[in-house]
VOGU-3710 file (C-alpha; in Angstrom, 3 decimals, decimal comma):
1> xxxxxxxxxx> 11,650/-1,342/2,451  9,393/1,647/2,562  6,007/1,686/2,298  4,034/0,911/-1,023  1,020/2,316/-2,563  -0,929/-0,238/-4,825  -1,215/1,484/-8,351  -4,758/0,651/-8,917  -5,650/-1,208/-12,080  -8,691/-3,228/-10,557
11> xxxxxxxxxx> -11,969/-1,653/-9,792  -15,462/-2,705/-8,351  -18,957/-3,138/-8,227  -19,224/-7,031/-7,824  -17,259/-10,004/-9,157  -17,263/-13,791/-9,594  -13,923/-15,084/-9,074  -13,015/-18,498/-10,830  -11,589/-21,259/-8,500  -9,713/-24,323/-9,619
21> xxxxxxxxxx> -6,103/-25,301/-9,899  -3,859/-25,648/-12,635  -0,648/-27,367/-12,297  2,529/-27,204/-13,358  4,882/-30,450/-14,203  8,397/-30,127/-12,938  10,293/-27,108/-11,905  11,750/-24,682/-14,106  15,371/-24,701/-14,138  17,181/-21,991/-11,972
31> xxxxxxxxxx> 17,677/-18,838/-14,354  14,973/-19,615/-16,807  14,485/-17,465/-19,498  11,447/-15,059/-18,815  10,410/-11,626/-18,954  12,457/-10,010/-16,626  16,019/-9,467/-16,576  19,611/-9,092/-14,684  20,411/-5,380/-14,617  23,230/-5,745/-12,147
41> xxxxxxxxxx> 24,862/-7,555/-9,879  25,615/-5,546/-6,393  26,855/-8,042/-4,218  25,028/-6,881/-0,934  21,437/-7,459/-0,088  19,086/-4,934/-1,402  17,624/-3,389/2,193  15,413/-0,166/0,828  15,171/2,133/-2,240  13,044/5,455/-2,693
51> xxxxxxxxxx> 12,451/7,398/-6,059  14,697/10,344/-7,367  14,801/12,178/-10,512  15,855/10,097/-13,385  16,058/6,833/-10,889  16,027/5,574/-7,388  18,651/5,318/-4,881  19,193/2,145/-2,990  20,559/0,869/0,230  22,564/-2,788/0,758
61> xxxxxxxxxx> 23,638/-4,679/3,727  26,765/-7,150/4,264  24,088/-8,952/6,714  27,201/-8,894/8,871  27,985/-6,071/10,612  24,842/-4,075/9,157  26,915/-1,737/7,322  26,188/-1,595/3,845  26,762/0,818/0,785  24,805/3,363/-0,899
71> xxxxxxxxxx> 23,965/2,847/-4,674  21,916/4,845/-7,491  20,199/2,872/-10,504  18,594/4,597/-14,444  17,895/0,694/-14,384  20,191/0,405/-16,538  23,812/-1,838/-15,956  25,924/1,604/-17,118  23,605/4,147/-15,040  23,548/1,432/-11,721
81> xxxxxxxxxx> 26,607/2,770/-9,388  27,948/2,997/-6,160  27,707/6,314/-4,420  28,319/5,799/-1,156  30,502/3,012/0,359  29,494/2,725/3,621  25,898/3,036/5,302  24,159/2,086/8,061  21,254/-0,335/6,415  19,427/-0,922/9,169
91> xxxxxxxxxx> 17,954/2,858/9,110  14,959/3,365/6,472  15,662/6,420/4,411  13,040/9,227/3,878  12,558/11,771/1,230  12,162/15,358/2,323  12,965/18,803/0,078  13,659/16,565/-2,235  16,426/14,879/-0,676  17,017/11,756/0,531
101> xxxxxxxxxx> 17,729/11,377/4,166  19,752/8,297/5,832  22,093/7,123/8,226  25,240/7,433/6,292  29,265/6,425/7,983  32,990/7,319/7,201  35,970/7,055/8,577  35,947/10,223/10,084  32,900/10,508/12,219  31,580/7,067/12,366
111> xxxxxxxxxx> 27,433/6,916/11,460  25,502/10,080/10,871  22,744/11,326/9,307  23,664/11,991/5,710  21,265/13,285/2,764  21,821/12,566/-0,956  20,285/14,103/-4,394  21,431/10,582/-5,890  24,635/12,048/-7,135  28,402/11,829/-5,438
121> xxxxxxxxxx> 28,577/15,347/-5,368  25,255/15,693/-3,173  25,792/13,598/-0,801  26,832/14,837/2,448  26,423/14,506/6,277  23,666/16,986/7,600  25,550/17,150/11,141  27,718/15,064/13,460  25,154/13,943/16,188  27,504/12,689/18,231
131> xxxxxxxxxx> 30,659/14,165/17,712  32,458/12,434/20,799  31,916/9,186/19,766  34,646/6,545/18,385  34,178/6,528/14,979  35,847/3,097/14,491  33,322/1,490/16,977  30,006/1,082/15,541  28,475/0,383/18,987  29,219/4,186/20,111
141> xxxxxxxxxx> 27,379/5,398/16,698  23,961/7,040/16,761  21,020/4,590/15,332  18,917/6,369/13,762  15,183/5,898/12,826  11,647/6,850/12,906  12,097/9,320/10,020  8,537/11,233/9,659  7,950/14,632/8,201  5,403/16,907/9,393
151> xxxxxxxxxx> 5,395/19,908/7,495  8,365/21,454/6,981  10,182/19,084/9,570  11,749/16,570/9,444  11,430/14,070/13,077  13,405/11,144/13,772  14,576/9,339/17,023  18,628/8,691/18,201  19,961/6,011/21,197  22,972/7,389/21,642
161> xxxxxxxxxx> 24,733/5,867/24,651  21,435/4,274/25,966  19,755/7,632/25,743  16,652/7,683/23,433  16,087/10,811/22,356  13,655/13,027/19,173  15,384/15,496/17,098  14,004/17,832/14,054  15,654/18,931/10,806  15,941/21,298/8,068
171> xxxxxxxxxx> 18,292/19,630/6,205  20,735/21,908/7,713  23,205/21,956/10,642  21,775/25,037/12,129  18,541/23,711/11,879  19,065/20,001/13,365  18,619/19,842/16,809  17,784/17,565/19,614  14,513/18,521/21,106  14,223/16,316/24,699
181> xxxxxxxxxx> 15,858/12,978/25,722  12,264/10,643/26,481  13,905/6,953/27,491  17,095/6,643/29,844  18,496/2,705/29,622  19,399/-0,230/27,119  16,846/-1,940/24,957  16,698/-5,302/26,651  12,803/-5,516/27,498  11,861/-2,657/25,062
191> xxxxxxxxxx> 13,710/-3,219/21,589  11,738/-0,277/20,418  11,534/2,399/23,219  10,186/4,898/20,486  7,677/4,192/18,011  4,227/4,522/16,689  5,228/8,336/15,031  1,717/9,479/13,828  1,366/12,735/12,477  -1,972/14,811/13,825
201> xxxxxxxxxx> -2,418/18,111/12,031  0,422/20,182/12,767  1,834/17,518/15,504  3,822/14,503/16,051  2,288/11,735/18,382  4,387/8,698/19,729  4,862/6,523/21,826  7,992/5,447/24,074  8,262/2,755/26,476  9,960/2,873/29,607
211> xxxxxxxxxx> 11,780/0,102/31,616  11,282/-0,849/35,105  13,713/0,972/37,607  12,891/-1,626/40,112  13,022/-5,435/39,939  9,492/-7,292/39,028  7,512/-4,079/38,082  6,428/-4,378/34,500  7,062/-1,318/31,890  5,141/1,553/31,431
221> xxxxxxxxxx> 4,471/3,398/28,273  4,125/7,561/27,464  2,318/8,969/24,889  3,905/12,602/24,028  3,421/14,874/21,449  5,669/17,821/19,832  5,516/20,935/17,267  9,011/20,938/16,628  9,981/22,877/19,740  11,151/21,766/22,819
231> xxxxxxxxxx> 8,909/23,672/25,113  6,348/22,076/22,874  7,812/18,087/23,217  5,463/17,584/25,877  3,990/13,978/27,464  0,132/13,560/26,571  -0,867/13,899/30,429  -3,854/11,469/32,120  -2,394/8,415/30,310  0,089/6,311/31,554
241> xxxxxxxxxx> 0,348/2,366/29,014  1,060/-0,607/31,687  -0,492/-3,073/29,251  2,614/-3,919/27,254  1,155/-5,488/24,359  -1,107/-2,131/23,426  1,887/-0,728/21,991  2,317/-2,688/18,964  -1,128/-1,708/17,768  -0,543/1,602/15,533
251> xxxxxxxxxx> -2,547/5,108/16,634  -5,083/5,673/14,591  -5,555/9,757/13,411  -9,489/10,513/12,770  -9,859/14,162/11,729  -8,680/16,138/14,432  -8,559/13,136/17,343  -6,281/10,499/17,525  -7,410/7,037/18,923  -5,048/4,197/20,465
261> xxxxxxxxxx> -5,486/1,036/22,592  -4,466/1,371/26,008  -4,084/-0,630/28,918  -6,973/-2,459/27,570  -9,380/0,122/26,750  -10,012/2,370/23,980  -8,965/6,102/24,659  -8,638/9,349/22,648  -6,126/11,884/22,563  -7,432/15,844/21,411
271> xxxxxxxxxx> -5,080/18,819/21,519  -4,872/18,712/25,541  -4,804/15,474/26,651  -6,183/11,944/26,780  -9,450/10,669/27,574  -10,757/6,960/27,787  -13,570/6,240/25,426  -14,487/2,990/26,574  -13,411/0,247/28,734  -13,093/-3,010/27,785
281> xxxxxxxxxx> -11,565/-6,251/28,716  -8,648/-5,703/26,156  -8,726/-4,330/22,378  -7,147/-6,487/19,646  -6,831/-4,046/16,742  -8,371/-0,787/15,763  -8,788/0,139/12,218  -10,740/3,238/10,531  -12,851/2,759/7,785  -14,562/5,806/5,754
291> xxxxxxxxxx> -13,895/8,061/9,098  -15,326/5,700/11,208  -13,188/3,679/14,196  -13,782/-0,210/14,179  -12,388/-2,380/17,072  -11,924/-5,930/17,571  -12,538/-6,070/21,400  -13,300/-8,234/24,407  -16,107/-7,020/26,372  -17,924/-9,184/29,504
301> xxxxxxxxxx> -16,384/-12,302/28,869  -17,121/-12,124/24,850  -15,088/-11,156/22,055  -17,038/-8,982/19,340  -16,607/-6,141/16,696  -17,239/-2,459/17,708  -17,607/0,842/16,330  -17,186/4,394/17,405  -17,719/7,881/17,084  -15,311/8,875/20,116
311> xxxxxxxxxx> -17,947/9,025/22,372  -19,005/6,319/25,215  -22,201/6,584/23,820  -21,026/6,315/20,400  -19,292/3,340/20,954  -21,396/0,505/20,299  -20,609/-3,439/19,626  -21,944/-4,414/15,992  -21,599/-8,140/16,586  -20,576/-10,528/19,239
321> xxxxxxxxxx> -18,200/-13,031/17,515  -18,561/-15,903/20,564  -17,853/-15,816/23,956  -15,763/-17,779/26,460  -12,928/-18,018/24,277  -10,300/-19,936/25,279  -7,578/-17,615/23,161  -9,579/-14,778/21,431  -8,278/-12,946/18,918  -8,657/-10,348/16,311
331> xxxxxxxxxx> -6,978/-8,314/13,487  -7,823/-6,154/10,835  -6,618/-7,042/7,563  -8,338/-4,669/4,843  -10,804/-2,589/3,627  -12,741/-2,034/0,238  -15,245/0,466/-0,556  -17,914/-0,110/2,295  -16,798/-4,013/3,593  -14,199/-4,403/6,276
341> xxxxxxxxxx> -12,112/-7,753/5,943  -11,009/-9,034/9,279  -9,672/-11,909/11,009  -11,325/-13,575/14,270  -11,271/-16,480/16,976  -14,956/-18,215/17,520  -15,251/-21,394/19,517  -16,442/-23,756/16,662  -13,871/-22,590/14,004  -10,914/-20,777/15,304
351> xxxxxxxxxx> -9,309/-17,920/13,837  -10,493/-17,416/10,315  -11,556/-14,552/7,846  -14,707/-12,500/8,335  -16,502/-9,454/6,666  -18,546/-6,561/8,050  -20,122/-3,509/6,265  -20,618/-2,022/10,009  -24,275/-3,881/10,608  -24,808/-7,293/12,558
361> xxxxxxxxxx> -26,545/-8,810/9,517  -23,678/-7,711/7,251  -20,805/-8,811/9,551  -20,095/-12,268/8,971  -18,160/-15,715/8,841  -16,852/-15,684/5,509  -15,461/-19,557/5,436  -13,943/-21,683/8,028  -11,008/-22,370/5,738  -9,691/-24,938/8,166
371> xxxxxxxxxx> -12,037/-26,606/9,113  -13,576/-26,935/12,829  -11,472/-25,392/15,520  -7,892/-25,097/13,697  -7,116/-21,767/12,502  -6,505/-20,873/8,973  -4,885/-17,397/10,259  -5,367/-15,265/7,343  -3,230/-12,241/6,066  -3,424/-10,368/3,114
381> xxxxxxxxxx> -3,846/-7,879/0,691  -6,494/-5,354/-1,061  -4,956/-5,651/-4,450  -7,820/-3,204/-6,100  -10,225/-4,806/-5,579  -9,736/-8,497/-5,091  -8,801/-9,682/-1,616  -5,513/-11,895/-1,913  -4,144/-13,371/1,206  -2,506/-16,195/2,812
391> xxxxxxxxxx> -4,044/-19,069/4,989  -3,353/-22,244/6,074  -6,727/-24,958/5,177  -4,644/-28,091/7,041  -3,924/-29,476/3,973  -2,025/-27,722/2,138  0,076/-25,515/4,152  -0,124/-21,998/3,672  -0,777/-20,677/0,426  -2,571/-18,072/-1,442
401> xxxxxxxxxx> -6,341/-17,642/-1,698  -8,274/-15,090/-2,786  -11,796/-13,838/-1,962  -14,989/-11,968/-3,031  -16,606/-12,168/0,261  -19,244/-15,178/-0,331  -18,124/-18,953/0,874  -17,715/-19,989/-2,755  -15,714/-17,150/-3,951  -13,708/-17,506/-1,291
411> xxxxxxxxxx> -10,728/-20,234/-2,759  -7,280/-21,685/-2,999  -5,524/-20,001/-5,806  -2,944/-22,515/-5,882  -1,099/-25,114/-3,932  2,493/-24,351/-5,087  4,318/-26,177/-2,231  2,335/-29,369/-2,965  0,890/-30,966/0,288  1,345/-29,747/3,739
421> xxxxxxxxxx> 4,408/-27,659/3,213  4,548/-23,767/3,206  4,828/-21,971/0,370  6,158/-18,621/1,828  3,885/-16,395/-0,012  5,167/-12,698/-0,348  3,826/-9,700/-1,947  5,605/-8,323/-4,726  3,759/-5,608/-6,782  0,084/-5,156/-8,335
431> xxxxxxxxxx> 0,560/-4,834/-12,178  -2,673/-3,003/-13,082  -4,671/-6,052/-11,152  -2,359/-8,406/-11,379  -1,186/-9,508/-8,427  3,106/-10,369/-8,460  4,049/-12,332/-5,580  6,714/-14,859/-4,856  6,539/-18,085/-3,767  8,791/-21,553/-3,138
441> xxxxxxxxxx> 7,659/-24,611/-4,743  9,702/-26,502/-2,786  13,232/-26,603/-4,594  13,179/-23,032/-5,613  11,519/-19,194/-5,232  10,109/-17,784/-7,776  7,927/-15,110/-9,414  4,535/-16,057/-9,845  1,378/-14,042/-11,070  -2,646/-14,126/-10,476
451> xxxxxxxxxx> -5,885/-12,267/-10,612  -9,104/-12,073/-9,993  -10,519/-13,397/-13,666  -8,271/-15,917/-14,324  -8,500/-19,480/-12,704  -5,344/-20,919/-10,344  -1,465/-18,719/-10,862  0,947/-18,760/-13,745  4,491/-19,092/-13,029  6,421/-15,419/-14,348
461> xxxxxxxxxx> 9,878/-17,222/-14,196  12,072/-19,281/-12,018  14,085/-16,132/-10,269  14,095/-15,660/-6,708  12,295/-11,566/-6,265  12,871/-10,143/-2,890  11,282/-6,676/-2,962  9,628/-4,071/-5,207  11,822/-1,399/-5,457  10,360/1,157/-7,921
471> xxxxxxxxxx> 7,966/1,436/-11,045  9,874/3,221/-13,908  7,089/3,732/-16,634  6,009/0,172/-17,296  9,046/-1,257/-15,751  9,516/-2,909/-12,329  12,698/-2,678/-10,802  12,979/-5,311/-8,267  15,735/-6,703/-5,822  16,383/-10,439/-6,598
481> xxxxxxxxxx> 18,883/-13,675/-6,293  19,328/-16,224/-3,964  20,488/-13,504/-1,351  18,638/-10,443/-2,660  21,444/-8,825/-3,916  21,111/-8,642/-7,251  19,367/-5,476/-9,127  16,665/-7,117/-12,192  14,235/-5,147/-14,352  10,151/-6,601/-15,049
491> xxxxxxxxxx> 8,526/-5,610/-18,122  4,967/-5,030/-17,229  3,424/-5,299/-20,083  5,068/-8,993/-19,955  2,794/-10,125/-17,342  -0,627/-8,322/-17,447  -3,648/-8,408/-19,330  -6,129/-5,760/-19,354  -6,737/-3,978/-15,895  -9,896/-5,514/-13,964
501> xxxxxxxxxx> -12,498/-4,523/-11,345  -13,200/-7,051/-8,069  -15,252/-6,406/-5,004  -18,546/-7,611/-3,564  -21,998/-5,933/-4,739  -21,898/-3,494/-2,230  -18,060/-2,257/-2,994  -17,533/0,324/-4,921  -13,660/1,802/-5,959  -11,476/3,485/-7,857
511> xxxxxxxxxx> -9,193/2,782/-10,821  -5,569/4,750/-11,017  -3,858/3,192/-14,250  -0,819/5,380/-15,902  0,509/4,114/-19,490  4,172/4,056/-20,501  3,742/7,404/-21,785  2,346/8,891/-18,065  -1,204/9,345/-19,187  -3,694/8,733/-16,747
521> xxxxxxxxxx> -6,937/6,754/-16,565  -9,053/7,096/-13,407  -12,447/5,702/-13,663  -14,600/5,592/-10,694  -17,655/2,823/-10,271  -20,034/3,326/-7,724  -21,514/0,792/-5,051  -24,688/-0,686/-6,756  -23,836/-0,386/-10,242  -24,224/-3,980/-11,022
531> xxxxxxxxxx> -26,896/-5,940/-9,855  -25,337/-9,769/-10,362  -21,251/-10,834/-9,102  -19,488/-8,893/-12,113  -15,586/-8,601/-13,065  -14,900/-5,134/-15,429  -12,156/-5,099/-17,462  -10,043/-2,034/-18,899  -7,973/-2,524/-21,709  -5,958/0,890/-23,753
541> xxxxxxxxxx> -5,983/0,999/-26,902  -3,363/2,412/-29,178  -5,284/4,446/-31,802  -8,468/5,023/-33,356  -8,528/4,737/-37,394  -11,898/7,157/-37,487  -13,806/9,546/-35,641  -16,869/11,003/-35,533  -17,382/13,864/-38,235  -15,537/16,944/-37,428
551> xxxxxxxxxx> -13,452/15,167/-34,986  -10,141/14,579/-34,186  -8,524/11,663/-32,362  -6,812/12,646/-28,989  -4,383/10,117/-28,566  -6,873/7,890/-25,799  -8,956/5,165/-26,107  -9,999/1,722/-24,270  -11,993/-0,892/-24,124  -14,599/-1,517/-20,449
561> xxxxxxxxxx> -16,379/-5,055/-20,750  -18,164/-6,325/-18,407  -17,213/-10,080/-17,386  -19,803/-12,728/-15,006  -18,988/-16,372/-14,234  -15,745/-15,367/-16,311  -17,780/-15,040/-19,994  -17,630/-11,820/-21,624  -20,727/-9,992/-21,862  -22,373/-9,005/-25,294
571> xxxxxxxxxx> -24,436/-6,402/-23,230  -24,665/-5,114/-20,141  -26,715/-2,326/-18,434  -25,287/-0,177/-15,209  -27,131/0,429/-12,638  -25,858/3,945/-11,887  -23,496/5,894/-13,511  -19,474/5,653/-13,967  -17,475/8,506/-13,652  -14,199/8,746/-16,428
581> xxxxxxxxxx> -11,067/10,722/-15,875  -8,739/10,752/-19,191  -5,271/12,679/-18,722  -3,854/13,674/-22,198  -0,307/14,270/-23,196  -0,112/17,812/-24,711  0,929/16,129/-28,087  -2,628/14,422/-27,910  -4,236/18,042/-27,868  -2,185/19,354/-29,933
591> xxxxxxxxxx> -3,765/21,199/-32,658  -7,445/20,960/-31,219  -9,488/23,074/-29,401  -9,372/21,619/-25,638  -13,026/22,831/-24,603  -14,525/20,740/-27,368  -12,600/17,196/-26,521  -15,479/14,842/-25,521  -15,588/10,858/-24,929  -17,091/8,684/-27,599
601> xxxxxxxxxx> -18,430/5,293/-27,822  -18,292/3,276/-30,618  -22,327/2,141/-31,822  -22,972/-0,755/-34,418  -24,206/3,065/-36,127  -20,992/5,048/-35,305  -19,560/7,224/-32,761  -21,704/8,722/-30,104  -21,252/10,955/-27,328  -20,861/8,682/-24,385
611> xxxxxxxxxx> -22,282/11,811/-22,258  -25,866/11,040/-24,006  -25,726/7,158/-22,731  -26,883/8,900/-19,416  -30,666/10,134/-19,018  -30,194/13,343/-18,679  -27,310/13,504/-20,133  -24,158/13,894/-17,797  -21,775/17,364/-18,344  -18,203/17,290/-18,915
621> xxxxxxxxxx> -15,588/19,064/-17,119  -12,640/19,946/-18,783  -9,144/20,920/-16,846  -7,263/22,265/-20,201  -4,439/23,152/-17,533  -3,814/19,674/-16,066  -4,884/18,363/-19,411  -8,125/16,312/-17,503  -11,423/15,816/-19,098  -13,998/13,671/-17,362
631> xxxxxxxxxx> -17,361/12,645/-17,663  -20,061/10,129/-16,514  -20,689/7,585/-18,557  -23,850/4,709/-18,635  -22,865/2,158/-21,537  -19,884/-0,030/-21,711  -17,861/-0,877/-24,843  -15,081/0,718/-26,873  -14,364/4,706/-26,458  -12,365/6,819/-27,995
641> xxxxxxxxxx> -11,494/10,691/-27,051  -11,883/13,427/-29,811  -11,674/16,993/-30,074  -12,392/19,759/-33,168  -8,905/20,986/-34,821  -8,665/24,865/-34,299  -8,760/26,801/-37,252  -6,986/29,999/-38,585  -8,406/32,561/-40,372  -6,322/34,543/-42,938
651> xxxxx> -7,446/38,302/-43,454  -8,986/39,002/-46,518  -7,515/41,276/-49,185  -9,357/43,238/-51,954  -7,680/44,596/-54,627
//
């Protein structure tokens, strides 16, 4: 499945997140009725989709032989069809000029790389990239992956008879060409001899791992680098990776500099070549943060949380977690706003979830979640805001918890798998703060829901969702069934509320919402702008039955409340400013004049200017050509936006 980007519908400035459990008696029955629905069913496991016009084109797998077939979905039953029959599923596809790029087969020349526009017609084979192999033996096909534009390239890697080798693309057959063969030999001790493409600037970075020649010498890894040339498909000199296990940590770009674990220390790579930034003992994880590197690290016989600048000097430890460790540990799980969420390994409580805004003070124990030396062994997910992730407390198995960064706030949302039984926990989607996610109550998988107001998690419906696969409007096209195969449809609007805001005092974010209609909402809340744990909530409104004099509705409004200990506030005052972003159809502005449309708030007196809650007043600034208006804003309630209808003057005639 290809990456996701969370379409944010929480934002923050401090929350209070309600614990408890509710529970649920009995199961639902397999196929309850519920808000989403069977759009078709394909009869292969769903593998990957990406976005096209009109749609998104799919991938499947027989979960045999790996071959699967190519698909295209409206998400609709009559606009779901088969385009291609026969793929290679195992490949992730990519989109680049605005096609889609995959490892496609036939008859004829076995599996290639193929690119589609979603339509019979467009799909082809770019080239035959191994034209002497036998087409009706799948182990003498290319296998294709790392797919990464940079620029106007397109990279990806082949093993073609135990050769690993990096190509480029055009899209064309001139243009697709291998650049250098980088790994001779099978894949026994390194399944993935290339890996870790980063783009730098104008460059790819990655790195490939090479087997032993001789018996009882471990691997070695390479870092090289290319600009699309082979003259330019160089190895990154000074560097050579004996510690296997740094390359499953991802290179981390930082401006112009790219950062990596290696062979236990922490190095740098510029334009010409690697340098070591710091030794240490061995590095867990590195993770940036607001341009700044962070490390989990073992240093002199302790393991602690680091910070650096790319300098030696720069590089200083922020907090020692313990020392003498029997097994230490450490991962990076998240950041929001200023606070870094990360798991660690400390004598008296094993691995469990911390918190660090980059001081010692602020970089702490969050809750030993299983208690005394067990770990909990947290994962999760940012989802705007609110920290959701998995854990284990010895009780009840793992299951999902969610967190504001204090020990209270930090809770079980729900023990689904009742008692000591996992509940295999996966993200599905964030529905404007509402987190999706599936989980197996024991006889059955389902689609559950939760967020950061509400108390415990609401079953959506008893149907078993694999993946995400696209958002169509307010629509969630999803792969489902027992086996993933089957395409189903989610109605938003079904299973969210109004969009909320989560974080710790000190975070600050950023909420993205888009309507049915495409019209955007980003609103913006600083660090600081609430004093007490407080939970915002944004909720659209439909239309406005009055305006201010002179005014004319624009086609936007909401409501922003302001929510502690989960009670709606009558009033509340912000500390500092919030900044609003309204996109507006062009039917909205239709008819009025675009430099006058202003945001309003509705008074116990009226409509007022919601630029004059701010002293001084904040200015607007209008984008008429992307149809933006924004302005900062220091009251919360209902707005509305409004703008003066143009006016046409006749000439005058005197007879």
């Amino acid at each position: 499945m290809l990456s996701r980007s969370l379409r944010s519908s929480i934002f923050s400035a401090g929350i209070a997140l309600l614990s408890g459990l509710s529970l649920l008696v009995g199961p639902a029955p397999v196929g309850a009725s519920g808000p989403a629905t069977l759009v078709k069913s394909i009869g292969q496991e769903i593998r990957w989709s990406v976005d096209v016009a009109g749609g998104i084109v799919f991938g499947t797998s027989d979960n045999g032989s790996g071959i699967g077939q190519l698909w295209k979905s409206d998400g609709t039953p009559d606009g779901t069809a088969q385009i291609l029959p026969k793929i290679n599923s195992a490949t992730a596809p990519l989109v680049f000029g605005g096609m889609v790029f995959f490892q496609g087969c036939d008859s004829t020349h076995g599996c290639e790389l193929w690119k589609t526009d979603g339509t019979a017609a467009g799909t082809v084979m770019v080239k035959d990239l191994y034209p002497s192999g036998d087409p009706a033996n799948p182990l003498e096909d290319p296998v294709i992956g790392n797919m990464t534009v940079v620029g106007e390239t397109l990279f990806f890697s082949t093993l073609i008879d135990n050769n690993w080798s990096l190509w480029k693309s055009d899209g064309t057959v001139a243009g697709t060409v291998q650049l250098k063969t980088l790994r001779f030999g099978s894949f026994d001790i390194c399944p993935f001899a290339l890996s870790n493409f980063t783009t730098l600037g104008n460059l790819l970075f990655l790195q490939v791992c090479q087997e032993p020649v001789l018996p009882n010498v471990d691997i070695t890894g390479e870092v090289w680098k290319s600009d699309g040339t082979t003259a330019g498909t160089v190895r990154v000199p000074n560097l050579t990776i004996t510690d296997r296990s740094s390359l499953t940590i991802p290179m981390v770009p930082i401006g112009s500099t790219l950062y990596l674990a290696a062979n236990t220390d922490l190095w740098r790579i510029d334009s010409a070549s690697a340098t070591t930034v710091k030794d240490f003992a061995r590095v867990h994880d590195i993770y940036t943060m607001q341009g700044t590197l962070f490390a989990v690290a073992e240093a002199a016989s302790s393991l602690g949380l680091w910070k650096s600048d790319g300098t030696s000097n720069g590089t200083t430890q922020i907090k020692i977690i313990d020392t003498g460790i029997a097994n230490p540990y450490g991962k990076f799980l998240t950041a929001m706003g200023n606070t870094l969420f990360f798991s660690a390994t400390d004598n008296a409580h094993g691995l469990e979830l911390w918190q660090s805004d980059g001081t010692a003070a602020g970089t702490t124990l969050i809750r030993d979640i299983n208690l005394g030396t067990a770990d909990s062994a947290p994962e999760g997910w940012n989802v705007n805001g609110t920290l959701f992730f998995v854990a284990d407390d010895g009780t009840h198995g793992r299951e999902l918890w969610k967190s504001d960064g204090t020990t209270p706030g930090t809770t079980l949302v729900r023990d689904i798998n009742p008692g000591a039984a996992n509940a295999d926990v996966s993200f599905v989607w964030n529905a404007n703060g509402t987190l999706l996610f599936s989980a197996n109550n024991g006889t059955s998988t389902q689609l559950w829901k939760a967020d950061a107001l509400s108390a415990g998690a609401t079953l959506v419906q008893d149907v078993a969702v694999w993946e995400e696969l696209s958002q169509r409007g307010d629509t969630l096209l999803v792969s489902a069934g027992a086996n993933g195969d089957e395409l189903w449809q989610l109605p938003l609007t079904a299973v969210r509320s109004g969009a909320q805001a989560s974080g710790g005092l000190t975070i600050g974010s950023t909420l993205i919402s888009t309507d049915a209609q495409g019209n955007g909402a980003t609103i913006n809340i600083p660090a600081g702008a609430a004093t007490q744990p407080t939970t915002f909530v944004y909720t659209p409104i439909s239309t406005e039955n009055t305006a201010p004099p002179a005014f004319t509705f624009a086609g936007r409004a909401f409501t922003l409340d302001a929510y502690q200990g989960g009670a709606k506030l009558s009033s509340f005052g912000l500390q500092k400013p919030i900044v609003v972003t309204l996109a507006y159809a062009n039917a909205d502005a239709e008819g009025l004049v675009e430099g006058t449309l202003k945001l309003y708030y509705k008074s116990s007196s009226g409509w007022v200017d919601a630029a004059t809650s701010c002293t001084p007043a904040s200015t607007y600034v209008r984008d008429p050509a992307q149809n933006h208006v924004t302005v900062a804003v220091c009251h919360l309630t209902e707005f509305g936006l409004f703008g003066v209808r143009s006016q046409v003057f006749l000439p005058l005639t005197i007879r």
